[in-house]
C-alpha positions in Angstrom: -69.2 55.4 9.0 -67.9 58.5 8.3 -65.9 59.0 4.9 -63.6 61.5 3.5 -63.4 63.0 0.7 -60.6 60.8 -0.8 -62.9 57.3 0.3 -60.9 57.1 3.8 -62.5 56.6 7.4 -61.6 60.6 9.0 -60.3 60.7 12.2 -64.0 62.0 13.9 -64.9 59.0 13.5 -63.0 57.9 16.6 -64.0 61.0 18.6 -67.7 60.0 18.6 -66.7 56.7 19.9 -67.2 56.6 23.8 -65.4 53.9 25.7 -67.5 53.4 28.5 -64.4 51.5 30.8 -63.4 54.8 32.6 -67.0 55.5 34.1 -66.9 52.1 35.1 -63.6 52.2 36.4 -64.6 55.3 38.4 -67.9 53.2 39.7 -65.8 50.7 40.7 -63.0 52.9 42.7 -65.9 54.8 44.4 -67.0 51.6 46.0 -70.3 51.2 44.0 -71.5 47.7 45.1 -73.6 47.1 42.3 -71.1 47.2 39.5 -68.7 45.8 41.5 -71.2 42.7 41.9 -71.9 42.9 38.6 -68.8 42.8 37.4 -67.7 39.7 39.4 -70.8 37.8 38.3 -69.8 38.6 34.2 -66.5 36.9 35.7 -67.6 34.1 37.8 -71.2 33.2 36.9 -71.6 30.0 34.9 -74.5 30.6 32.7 -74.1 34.2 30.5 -75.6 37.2 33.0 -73.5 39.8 30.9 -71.2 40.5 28.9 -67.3 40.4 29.3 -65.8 43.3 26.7 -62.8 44.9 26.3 -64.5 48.0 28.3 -64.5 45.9 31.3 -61.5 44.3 31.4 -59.5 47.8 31.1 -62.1 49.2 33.8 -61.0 46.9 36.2 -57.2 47.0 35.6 -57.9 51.0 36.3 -58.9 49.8 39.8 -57.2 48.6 43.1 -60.1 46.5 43.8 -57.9 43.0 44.3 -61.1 41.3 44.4 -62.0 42.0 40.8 -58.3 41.6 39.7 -58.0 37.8 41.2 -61.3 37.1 39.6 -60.5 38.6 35.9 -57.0 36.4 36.5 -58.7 33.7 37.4 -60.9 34.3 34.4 -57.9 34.1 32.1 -56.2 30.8 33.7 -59.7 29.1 32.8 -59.6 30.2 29.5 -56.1 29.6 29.1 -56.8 26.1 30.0 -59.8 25.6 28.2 -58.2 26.8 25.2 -55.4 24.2 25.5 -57.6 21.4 25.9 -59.5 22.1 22.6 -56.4 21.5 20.4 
């Protein structure tokens, strides 16, 4: 972390951080069937084969791949439910 002279995070801080969704998002609209298949097995695979971030998620909502779309909503309805059965 980078501080300031006052104790305070500065704001280069954020520009070293790299969000890696719009290279994925640019993967995804040029057809790349490899991330595209890798993307819908973090979404529909039942045992852990990656990792669903936040990166993800806002690459494909970049998209007009419907596929990936009804399979990150579909995603979310089963967590939704899950969720309200544990209370």
């Amino acid at each position: 972390m980078i501080l300031c002279a006052i104790g305070t995070q500065c704001a280069l801080q954020e520009f070293y951080y790299v969000s890696y969704s719009a290279f994925i998002a640019a993967a995804i609209r040029q057809g790349n069937a490899d991330v595209i298949t890798a993307t819908k097995e973090v979404f529909v695979a039942e045992n852990n084969v990656g990792i669903l971030s936040r990166e993800l998620i806002c690459a494909v909502e970049r998209t007009d791949n419907e596929a990936l779309h009804d399979a990150l909503i579909d995603l979310l309805k089963a967590a939704k439910l899950q969720e309200d059965c544990d209370k």
